[in-house]
N, C-alpha and C positions, 0 to 999 in steps of 0.2 A: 351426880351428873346434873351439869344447868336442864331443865325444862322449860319448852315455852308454856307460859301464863294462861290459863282459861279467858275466853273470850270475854268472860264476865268478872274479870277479875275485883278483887275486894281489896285496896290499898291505900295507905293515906301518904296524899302525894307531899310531897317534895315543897318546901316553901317557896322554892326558884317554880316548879311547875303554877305552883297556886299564883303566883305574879306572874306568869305571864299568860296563863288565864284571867286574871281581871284585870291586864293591859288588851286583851282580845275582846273584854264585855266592855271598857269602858273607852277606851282609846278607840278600837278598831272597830266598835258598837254591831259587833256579831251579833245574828240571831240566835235566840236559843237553842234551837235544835242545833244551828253550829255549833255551840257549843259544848252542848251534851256530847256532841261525837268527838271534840275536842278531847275533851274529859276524858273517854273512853282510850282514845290512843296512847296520852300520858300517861292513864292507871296501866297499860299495859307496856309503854318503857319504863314505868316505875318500877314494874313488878319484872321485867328483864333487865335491870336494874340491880334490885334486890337480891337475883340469883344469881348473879355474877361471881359475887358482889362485885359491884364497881359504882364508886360514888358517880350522880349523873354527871357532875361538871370535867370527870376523868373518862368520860365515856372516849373508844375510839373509833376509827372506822369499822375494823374487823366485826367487834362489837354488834355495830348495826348491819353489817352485811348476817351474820352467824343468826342475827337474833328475825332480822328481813326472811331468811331461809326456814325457819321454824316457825313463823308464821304461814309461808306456803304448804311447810309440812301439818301443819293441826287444819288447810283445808280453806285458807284464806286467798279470796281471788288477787290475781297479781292487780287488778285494779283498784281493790278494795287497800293493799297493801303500799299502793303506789300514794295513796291519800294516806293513810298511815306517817310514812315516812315523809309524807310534805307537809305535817302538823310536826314531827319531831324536827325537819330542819328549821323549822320557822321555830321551834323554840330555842333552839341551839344559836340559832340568827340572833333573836333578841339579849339572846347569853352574851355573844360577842360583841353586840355593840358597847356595852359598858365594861367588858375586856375580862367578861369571868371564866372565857375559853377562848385560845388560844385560836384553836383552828372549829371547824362545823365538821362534826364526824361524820352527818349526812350528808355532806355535799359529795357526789360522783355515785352516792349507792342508789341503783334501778331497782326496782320491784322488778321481778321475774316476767318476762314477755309473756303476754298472753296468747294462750296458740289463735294461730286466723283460724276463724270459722268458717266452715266447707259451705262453698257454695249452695246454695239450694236449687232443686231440680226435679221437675216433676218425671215422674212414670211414666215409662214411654206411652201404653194403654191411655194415659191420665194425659199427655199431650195431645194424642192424635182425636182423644173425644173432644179435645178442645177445638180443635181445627173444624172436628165435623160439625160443632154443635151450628145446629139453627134454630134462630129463634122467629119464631112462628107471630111474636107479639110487636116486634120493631119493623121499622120503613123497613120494606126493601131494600132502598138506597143506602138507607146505614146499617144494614145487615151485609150489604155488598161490603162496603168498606170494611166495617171488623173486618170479615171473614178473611178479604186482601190483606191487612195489617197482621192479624192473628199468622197467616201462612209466610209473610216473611217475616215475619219475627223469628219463628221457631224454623221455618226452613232454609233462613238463612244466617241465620244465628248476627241478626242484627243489632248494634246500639240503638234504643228508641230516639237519642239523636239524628243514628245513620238513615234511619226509617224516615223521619218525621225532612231530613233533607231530599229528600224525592223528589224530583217535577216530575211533571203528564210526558215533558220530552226531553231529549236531548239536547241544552243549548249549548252558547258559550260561558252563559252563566250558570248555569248548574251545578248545584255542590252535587246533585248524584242523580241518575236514574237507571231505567231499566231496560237495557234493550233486551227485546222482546226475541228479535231472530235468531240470537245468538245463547238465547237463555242466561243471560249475565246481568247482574245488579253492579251499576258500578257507584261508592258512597266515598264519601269523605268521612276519617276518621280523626279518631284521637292526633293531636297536632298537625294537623291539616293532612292526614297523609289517607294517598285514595288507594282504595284496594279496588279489586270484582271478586264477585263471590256467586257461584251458577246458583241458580233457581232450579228447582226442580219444578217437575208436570202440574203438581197438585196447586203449587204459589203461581203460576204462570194461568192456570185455568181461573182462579180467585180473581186474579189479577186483569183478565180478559174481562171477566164477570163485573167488575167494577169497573172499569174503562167503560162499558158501555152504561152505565148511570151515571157519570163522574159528573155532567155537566149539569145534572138536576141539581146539583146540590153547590159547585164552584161558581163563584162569582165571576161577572165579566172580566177575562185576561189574566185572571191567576192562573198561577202555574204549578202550584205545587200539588204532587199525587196526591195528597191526604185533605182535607180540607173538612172543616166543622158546619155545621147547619148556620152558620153566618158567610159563609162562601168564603172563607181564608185561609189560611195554613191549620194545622190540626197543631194543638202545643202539646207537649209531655204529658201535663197532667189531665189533660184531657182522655188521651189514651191509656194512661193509667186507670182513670175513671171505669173506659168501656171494657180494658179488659178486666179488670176486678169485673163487673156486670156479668160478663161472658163465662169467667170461671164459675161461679154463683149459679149461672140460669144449665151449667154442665152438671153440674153436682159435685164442683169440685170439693174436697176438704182441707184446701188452701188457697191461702191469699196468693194468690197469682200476678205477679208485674212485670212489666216485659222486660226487665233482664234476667228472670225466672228462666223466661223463654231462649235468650241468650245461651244461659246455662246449660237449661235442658238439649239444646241442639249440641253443647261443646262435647258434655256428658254420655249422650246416645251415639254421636258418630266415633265418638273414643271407644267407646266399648263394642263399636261392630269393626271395626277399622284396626285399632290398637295405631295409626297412626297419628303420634304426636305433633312431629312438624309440621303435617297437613293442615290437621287443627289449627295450629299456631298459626297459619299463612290465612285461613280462613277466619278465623277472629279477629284478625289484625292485630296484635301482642308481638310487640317491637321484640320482648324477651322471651326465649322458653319457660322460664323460671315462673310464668305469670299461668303460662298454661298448665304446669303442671298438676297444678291444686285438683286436675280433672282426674287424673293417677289419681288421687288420693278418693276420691268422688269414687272411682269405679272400685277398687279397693272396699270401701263400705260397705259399697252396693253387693261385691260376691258374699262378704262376710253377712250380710244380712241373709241373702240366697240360702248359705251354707248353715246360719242358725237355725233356721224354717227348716231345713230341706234332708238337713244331714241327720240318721238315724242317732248318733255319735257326739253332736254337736254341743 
């Protein structure tokens, strides 16, 4: 039965491999380490090659899909595998230009999808200390503002975009603000599209709390809710900056970024709610399919409960 090849395999390559490795060192003046990993991939179609057997210029599709599959089976990531097979079609390319194969048996074969990584999301305990924390060592005025940004971040499960689009008010130009009476945020989202999303008691107190500093720190006639110690708009990485600062001075033991925050709000109210459409209306997620990764989030989350907790487990 064919096997796939050890990752270290031991082979002496192929005189068509050996040319068009030094059309790669000398032609296409590859770095070394490129191509050492060059090297690496050919010794290992050489060596699924050998166990075919199949001469490599008779190589076909199937081939490479069978021998693609045995590499994810011995543990190789589909993106590791995905450079793999884009060193064999570049040599199978160079094969065909001078007519020594007919067709590229790599062209149409994927490396296996690599699963999406689950969102990350803090602990609800590990949120709400973040909300409380204060810090005793910063302005006031810029402890007002975190504290405002930090409570709708997470309590309204905002894009640091939809955030950072804020004014002080209501105009006609406004990509988004907050009315206050009604307890409603209302933002501009992903391709111009506006949602509202309620505020809760705790973001709405924050928020009271920083309205009454906002003007120590905004410059004459800006508008916007957020604004940096030069009196103008607050940018992304700005807020990136102070919340990393703020998870840090919490004790957190993560890097925290405000779509963390995002997350964590999508995460907790799924799992007190189990409504998904809700979610989905409240994040703004044109698709369900986009929200459901939060299923999969909560899902972890019992099995972790349940490894902890279960006598059984």
């Amino acid at each position: 039965m064919e096997r796939a090849p050890a990752f270290d395999v031991v082979v002496d390559l192929d005189v068509d491999l050996l040319g068009h490795l030094k059309h790669l060192e000398v032609e296409r003046r590859l770095a070394a380490r490129t191509l050492a990993n060059y090297t690496e991939a050919f010794k290992r179609l050489q060596s699924f090659a050998d166990a075919a057997p199949v001469a490599l210029r008779k190589v076909q599709p199937h081939h490479i899909r069978r021998w693609a599959g045995q590499l994810h089976l011995k543990g190789l990531a589909p993106g590791s595998i995905a450079i793999e097979l884009s060193a064999w079609r570049g040599f199978y390319r160079w094969l065909g230009r001078d007519g020594h194969v007919v067709i590229n048996p790599v062209e149409g074969v994927r490396a296996p999808k690599a699963p999406k990584p689950l969102p990350k999301a803090l602990a609800v305990d590990q949120a709400v200390l973040l909300a409380y924390q204060f810090d005793k060592t910063a302005a006031p005025v810029l402890e007002a503002r975190d504290h405002c940004m930090t409570e709708l971040l997470y309590g309204c499960g905002l894009r640091v975009s939809e955030l950072l689009g804020l004014d002080a008010q209501a105009s006609g130009q406004a990509a988004g603000w907050v009315d206050v009476s009604d307890s409603t945020a209302h933002v501009l989202g992903k391709g111009s599209k506006r949602r509202s999303v309620p505020v809760g008691g705790a973001a709405l107190r924050a928020l009271a709390a920083w309205m009454d500093v906002r003007n120590e720190m905004a410059a004459f006639g800006e508008v916007a809710l957020f604004v940096s110690n030069r009196g103008t708009r607050l940018t992304a990485s700005q807020v990136r900056s102070r919340l990393k600062l703020r998870a840090m001075k919490a004790g957190l033991p993560t890097h925290v970024h405000p779509h963390m925050l995002r997350h964590s709000f999508a995460s907790h109210l799924l799992q007190s709610s189990g409504d998904l459409r809700a979610v989905q209306e409240l994040l703004g997620h044109a698709s369900i399919a986009t929200t459901q990764i939060y299923t999969h989030t909560s899902v972890e989350r019992l099995k972790q409960v349940y490894a902890k907790s279960h006598p059984r487990a």
